[in-house]
C-alpha positions in Angstrom: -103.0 116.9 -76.5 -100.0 115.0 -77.3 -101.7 111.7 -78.6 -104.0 113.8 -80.9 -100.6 115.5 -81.7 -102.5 118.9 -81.0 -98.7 120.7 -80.5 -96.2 121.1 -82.3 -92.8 119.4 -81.6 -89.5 120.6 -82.2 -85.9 118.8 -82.3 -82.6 120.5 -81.9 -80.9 121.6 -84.8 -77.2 121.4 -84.1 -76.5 124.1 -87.3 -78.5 126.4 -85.9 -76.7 127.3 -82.6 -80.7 127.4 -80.6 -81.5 124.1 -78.5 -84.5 122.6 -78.4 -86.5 124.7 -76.4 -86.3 127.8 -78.1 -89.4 128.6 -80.9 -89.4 130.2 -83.5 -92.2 133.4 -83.1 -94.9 131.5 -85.4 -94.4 128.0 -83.5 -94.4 129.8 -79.9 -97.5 132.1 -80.4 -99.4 128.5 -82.2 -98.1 127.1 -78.8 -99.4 129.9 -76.8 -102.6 130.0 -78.7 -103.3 126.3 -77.9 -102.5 126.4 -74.1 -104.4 129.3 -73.6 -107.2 128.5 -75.6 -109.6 126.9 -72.9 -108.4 123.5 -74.1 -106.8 123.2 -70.1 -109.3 125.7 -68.5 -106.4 126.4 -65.8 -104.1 127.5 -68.0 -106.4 129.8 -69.3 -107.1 131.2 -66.1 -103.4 131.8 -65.0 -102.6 133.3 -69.0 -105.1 135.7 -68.2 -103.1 137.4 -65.8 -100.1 137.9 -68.4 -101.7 140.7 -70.4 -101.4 143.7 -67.4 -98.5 141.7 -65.9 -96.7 142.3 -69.1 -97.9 145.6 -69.4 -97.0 147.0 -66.3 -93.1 145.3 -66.5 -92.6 147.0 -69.9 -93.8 150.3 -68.3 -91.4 149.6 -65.4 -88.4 149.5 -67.8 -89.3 151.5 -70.2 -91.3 154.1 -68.6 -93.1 156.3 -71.3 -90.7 159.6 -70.3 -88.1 157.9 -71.3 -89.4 155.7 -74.1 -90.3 158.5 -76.2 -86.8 160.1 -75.9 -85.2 156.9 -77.2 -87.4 156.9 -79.9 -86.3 160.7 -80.8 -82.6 159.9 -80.0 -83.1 157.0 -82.6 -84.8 159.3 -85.1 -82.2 161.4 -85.1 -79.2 158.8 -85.4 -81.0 157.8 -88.7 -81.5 161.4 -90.2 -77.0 161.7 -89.6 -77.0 158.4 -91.5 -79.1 159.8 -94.2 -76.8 162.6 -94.0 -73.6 160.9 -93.9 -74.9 159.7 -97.5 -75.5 162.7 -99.1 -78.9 163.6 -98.1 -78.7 167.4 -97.4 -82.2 168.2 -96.7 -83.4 169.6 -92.7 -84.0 166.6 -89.9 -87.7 166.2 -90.1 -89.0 166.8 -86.5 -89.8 163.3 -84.6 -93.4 162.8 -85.1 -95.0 162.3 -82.2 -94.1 164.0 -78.3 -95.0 162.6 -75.1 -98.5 163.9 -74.9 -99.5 162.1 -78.0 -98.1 159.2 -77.1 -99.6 159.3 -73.8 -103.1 159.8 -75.3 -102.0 156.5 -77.8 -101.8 154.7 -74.5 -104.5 155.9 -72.9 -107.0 155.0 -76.6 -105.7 151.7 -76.2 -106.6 151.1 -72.6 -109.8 152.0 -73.4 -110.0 150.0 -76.1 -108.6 146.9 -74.6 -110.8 147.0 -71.5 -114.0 147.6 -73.8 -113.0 144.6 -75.9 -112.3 142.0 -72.9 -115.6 143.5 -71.5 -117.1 142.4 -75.0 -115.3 138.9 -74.4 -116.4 138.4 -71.2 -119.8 139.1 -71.8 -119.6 136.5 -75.0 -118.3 134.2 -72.7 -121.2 134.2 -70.6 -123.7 133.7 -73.1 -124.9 137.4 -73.0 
């Protein structure tokens, strides 16, 4: 990988106050990409394992409860903003409750298991 210059490389940037190791989103996820890519089949294996682990640690800290009363708290801080400049018009209501939002986690559940079931299967020939 490195001889056919397969990954990108990176040098400190002494301006930029970031050392070396830290990527930029595009370069990381091209980085990810690459490693995870079946080009080092072990790799592949362990990154598959990242998906639920990363879902069940965001759910761990931000559990959905709690989550979606941020996101109103938040909503709310911007309508006093608006207000602050002049806007005199009601708060609109934040959009979605917890149900709703559980049944948007629950659709893409679904949806992700059906489309690594679809992945799986085109990985086996079938």
């Amino acid at each position: 990988m490195f001889d056919g210059q397969v990954l990108p490389r990176k040098k400190a940037v002494k301006d930029s106050g970031y050392p070396a190791y830290v990527w930029d989103p595009r370069a990381g996820s091209s980085v990810s990409m690459v490693l995870s890519s079946g080009i080092i089949p072990g790799l592949g294996e362990l990154a598959q394992a990242y998906g639920p682990l990363n879902r069940s640690k965001q759910l761990e800290a931000h559990p959905l409860e709690v989550f979606v009363d941020e996101c109103a708290q938040e909503w709310f801080t911007y309508c006093e903003l608006f207000k602050k400049d002049g806007d005199d018009r009601p708060f609109p209501p934040y959009p979605y409750d917890k149900e709703t939002v559980r049944k948007f986690c629950e659709r893409n559940d679904r949806e992700g298991e059906e489309d690594m079931m679809r992945q799986a299967r085109r990985a086996q020939g079938g």
